[in-house]
C-alpha positions as CSV (number, residue, x, y, z in Angstrom):
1,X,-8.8,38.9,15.7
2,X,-11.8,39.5,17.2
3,X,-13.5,37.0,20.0
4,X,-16.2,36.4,17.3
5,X,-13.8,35.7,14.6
6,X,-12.1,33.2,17.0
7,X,-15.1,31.5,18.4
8,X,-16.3,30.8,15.1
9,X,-13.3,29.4,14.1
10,X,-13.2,27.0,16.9
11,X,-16.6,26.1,16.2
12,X,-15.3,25.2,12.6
13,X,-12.6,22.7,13.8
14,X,-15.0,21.0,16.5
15,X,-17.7,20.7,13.8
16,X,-14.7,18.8,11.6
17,X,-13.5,16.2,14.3
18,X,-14.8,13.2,13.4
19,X,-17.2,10.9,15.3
20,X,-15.7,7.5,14.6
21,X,-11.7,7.7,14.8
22,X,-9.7,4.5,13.9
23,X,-8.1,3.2,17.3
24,X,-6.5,0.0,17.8
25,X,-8.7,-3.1,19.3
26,X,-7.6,-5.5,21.7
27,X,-9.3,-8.2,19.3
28,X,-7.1,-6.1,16.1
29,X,-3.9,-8.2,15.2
30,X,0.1,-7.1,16.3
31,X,0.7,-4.4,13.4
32,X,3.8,-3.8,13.3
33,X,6.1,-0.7,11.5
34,X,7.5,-1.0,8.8
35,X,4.3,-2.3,6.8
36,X,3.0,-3.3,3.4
37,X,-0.4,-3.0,2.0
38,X,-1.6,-4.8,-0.9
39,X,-5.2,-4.2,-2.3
40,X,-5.2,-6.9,-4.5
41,X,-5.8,-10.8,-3.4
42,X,-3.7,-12.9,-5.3
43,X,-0.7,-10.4,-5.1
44,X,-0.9,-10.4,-1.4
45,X,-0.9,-14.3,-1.1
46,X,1.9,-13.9,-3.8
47,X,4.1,-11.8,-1.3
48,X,2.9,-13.8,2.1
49,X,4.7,-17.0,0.2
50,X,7.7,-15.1,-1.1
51,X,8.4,-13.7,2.4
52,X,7.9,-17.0,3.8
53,X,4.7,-15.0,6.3
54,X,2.8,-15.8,9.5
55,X,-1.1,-15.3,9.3
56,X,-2.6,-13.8,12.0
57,X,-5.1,-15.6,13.3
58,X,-7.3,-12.5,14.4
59,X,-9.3,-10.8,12.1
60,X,-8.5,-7.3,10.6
61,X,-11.8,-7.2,7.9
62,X,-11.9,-6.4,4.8
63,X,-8.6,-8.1,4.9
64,X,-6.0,-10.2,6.8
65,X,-2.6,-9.4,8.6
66,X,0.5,-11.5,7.9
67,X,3.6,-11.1,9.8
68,X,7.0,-11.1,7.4
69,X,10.6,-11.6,9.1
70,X,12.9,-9.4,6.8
71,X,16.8,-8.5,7.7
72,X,15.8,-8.5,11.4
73,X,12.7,-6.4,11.0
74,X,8.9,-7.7,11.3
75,X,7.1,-6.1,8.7
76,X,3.3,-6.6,8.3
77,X,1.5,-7.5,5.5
78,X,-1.9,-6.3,5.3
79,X,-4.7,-6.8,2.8
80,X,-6.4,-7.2,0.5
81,X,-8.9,-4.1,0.3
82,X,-9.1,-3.0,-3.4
83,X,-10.7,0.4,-4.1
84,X,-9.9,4.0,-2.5
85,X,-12.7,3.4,0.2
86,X,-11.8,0.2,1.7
87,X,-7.6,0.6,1.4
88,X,-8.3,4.0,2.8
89,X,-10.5,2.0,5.6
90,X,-7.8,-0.5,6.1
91,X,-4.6,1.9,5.9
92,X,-6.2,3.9,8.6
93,X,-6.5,0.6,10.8
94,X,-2.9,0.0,10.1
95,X,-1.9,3.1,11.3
96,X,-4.1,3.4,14.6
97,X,-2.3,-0.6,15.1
98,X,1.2,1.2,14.9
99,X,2.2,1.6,11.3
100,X,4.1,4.7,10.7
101,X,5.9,3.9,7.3
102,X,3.6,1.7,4.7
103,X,4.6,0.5,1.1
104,X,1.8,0.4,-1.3
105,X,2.1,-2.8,-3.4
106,X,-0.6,-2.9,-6.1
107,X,-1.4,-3.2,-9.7
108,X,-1.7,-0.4,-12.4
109,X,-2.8,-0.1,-16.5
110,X,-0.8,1.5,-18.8
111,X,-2.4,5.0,-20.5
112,X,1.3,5.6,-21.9
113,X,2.3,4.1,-24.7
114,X,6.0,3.6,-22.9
115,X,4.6,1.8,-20.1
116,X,4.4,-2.3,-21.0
117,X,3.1,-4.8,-19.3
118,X,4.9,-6.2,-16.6
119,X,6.6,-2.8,-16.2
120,X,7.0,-1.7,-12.8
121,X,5.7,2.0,-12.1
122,X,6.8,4.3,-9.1
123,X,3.8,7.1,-8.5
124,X,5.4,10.4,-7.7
125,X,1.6,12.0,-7.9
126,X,-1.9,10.4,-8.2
127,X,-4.3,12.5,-9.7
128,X,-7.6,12.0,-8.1
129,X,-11.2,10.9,-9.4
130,X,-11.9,8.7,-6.4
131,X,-14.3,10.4,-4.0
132,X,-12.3,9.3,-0.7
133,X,-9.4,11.8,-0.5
134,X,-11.6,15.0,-0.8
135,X,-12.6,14.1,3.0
136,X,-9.1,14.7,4.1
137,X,-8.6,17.6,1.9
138,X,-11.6,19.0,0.3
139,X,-9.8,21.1,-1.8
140,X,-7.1,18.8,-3.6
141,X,-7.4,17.2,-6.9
142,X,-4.3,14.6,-6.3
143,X,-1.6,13.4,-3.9
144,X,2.0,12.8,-3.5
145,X,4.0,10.0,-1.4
146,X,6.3,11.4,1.4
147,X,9.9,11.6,0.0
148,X,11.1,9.5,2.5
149,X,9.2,6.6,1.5
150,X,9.3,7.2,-2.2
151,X,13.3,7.7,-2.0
152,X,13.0,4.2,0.5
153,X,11.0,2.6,-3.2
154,X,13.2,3.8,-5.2
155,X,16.8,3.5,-3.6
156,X,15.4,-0.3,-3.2
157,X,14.7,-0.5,-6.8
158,X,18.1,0.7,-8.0
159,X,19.8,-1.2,-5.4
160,X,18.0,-4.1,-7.4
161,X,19.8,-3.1,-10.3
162,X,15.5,-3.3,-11.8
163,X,14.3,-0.6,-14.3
164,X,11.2,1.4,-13.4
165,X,9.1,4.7,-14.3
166,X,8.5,7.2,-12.0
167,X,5.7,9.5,-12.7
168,X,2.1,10.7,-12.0
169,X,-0.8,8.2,-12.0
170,X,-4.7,8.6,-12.3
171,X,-7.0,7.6,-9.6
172,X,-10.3,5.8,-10.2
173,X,-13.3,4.4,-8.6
174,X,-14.9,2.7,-11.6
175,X,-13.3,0.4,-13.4
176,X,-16.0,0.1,-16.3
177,X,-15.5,4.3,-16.8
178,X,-12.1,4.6,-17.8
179,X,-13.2,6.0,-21.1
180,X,-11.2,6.4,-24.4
181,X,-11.5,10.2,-23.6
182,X,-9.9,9.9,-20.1
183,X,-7.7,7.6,-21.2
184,X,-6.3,9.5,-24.0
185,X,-6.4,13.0,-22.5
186,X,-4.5,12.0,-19.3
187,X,-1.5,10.0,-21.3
188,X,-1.5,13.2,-23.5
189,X,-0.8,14.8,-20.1
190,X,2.2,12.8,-19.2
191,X,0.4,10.2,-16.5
192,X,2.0,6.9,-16.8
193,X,-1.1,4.7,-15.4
194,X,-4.4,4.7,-13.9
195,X,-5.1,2.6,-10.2
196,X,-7.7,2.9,-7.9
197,X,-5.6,3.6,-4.5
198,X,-3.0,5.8,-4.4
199,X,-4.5,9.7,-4.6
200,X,-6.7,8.4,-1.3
201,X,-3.5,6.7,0.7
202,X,-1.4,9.4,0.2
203,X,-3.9,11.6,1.4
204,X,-4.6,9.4,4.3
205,X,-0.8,9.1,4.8
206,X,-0.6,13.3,5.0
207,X,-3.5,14.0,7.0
208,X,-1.8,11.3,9.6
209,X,1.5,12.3,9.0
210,X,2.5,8.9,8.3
211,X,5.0,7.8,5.6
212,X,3.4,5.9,2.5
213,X,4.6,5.2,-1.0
214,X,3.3,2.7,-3.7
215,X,5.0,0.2,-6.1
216,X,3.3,-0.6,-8.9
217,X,3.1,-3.3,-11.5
218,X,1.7,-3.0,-14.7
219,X,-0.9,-5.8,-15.4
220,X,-2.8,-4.6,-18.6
221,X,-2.5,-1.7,-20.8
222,X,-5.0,1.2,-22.4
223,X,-3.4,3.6,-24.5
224,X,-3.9,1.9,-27.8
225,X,-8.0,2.3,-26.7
226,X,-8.4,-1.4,-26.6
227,X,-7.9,-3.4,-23.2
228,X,-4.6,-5.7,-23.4
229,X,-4.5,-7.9,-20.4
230,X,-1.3,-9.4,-19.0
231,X,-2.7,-11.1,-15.6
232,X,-0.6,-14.6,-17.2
233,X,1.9,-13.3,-19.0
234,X,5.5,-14.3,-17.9
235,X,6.7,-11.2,-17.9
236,X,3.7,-9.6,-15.9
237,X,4.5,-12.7,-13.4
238,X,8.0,-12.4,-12.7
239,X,7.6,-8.5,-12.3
240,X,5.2,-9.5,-9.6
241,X,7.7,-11.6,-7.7
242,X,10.5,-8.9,-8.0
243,X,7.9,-6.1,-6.5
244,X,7.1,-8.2,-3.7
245,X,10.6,-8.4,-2.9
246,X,11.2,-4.8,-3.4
247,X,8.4,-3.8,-1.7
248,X,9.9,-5.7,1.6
249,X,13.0,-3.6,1.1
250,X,11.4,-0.8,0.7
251,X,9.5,-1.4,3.8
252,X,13.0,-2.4,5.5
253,X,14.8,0.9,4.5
254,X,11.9,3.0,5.4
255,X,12.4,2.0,9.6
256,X,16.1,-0.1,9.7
257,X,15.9,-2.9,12.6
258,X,16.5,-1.9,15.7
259,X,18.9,-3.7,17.7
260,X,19.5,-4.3,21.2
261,X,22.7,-2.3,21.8
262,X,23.9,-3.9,25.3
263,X,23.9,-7.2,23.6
264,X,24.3,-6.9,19.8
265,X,20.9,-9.2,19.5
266,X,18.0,-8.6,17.5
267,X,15.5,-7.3,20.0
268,X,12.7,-9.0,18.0
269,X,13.7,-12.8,18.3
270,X,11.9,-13.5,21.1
271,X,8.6,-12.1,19.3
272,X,8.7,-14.5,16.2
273,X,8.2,-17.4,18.8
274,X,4.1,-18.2,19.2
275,X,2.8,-20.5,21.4
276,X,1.6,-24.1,20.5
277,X,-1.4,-22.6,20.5
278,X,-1.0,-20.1,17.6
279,X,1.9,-22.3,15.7
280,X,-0.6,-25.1,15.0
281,X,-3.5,-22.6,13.8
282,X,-0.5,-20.7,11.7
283,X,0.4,-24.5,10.2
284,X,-3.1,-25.3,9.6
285,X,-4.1,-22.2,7.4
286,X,-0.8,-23.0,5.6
287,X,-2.3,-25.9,5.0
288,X,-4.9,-24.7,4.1
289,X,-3.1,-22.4,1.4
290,X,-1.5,-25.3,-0.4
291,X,-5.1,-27.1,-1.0
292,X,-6.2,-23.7,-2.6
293,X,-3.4,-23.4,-5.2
């Protein structure tokens, strides 16, 4: 290789360092690994009460950070940020904060005529038409979770004893253009759903070389070319309960506890203690939680 060839090609990777890199801010909350992000609002207050969370009291905009005691483990809760720019905003945050291994919990619509409502869906793919993962890799039309944290989702699923699908999903950014065409050329294709995270986490998740898989549940459905919704359905509501309890075993498998060898105690006991200070701003908000619903 010539000197030219090379200093052209450093000149290539300074020109692609970025100018703003996510880094972790004495005013960020604790994040701490294992974590789960959750795009959608009233799934994410959904899993806060099932896991029985702390709110942070520091801000981590678009969204908020809960803490969740599972098995041993703190696992953070983070969210909501719904759409491929501000998850992929708030992921990267996560990550700079300490998260290494992340479980996706969001919401999907069927395009397939086997996926129901209230079904829960495992992405193995996302194919991409959101405009966020092409600045990782310019190149690629979709994503894939890490097979460590999709056999975590999965392994936590069947340990349920829950049925699932497992199989690609499609991407969005808008909402109001998932037309009959798309809709019926990608379930022709085999694609189980359409979202609006997953191709631009995963590709976060490589280009970081983090772990990151998504859990799905299946809110409305498509394939018929008529919108079905399912937001108050019984069966779409119960799914969401199990998936939030899933998704915290997921989360678990994906980084065990850690223990304290010497003594056989849970290193982390000490760290679910706050100070008067914090406990009566974490019992006011829950307060404040029970006057909204």
């Amino acid at each position: 290789m010539t000197e030219e060839k090379r200093a052209t090609q450093a000149a290539g990777r300074e020109d692609d360092q970025a100018v703003i890199d996510p880094k972790r801010s004495r005013l960020d909350p604790k994040i701490h690994d294992p974590a789960i992000f959750c795009p959608v609002d009233p799934l994410i207050r959904l899993a806060a009460r099932i896991g029985k969370a702390k709110k942070s009291m520091k801000p981590f905009v678009p969204g908020r950070v809960y803490t969740i005691k599972y098995k041993g483990r703190h696992i953070t809760l983070a969210g909501p940020a719904m759409g491929a720019p501000a998850a992929s905003y708030l992921v990267e945050r996560m990550i700079a904060g300490g998260a290494k291994h992340i479980i996706m919990l969001g919401l999907c619509g069927s395009i397939n005529r086997e996926v129901k409502i209230g079904d829960l869906v495992v992405p193995t793919k996302a194919w991409s038409e959101e405009g966020t993962s092409r600045h990782y890799y310019p190149k690629s039309r979709g994503g894939a979770p890490s097979d460590k944290a999709l056999a975590a989702a999965v392994e936590a699923l069947n340990e349920a004893g829950k049925s699932y699908h497992l199989g690609p999903v499609w991407t969005t950014d808008a909402v109001f253009r998932e037309t009959k065409g798309k809709v019926k050329t990608y379930g022709e294709k085999g694609l189980l759903a359409v979202e609006m995270e997953a191709s631009a986490l995963f590709a976060v998740a490589k280009y970081r070389e983090v772990d990151l898989s998504a859990l799905l549940i299946t809110s409305d459905e498509l394939f018929d070319l008529r919108w079905r919704m399912g937001f108050t359905r019984p069966r779409f509501l119960s799914a969401c309960r199990l998936a939030c309890q899933a998704a915290m075993e997921a989360a678990y498998k994906l980084a065990p506890p850690e223990k304290d060898e010497s003594s056989g105690e849970d290193i982390f006991d000490d760290l679910a203690k706050p100070g008067e200070e914090e406990k009566e701003n974490v019992e006011k908000d829950e307060e404040e939680d029970g006057d909204e619903s």
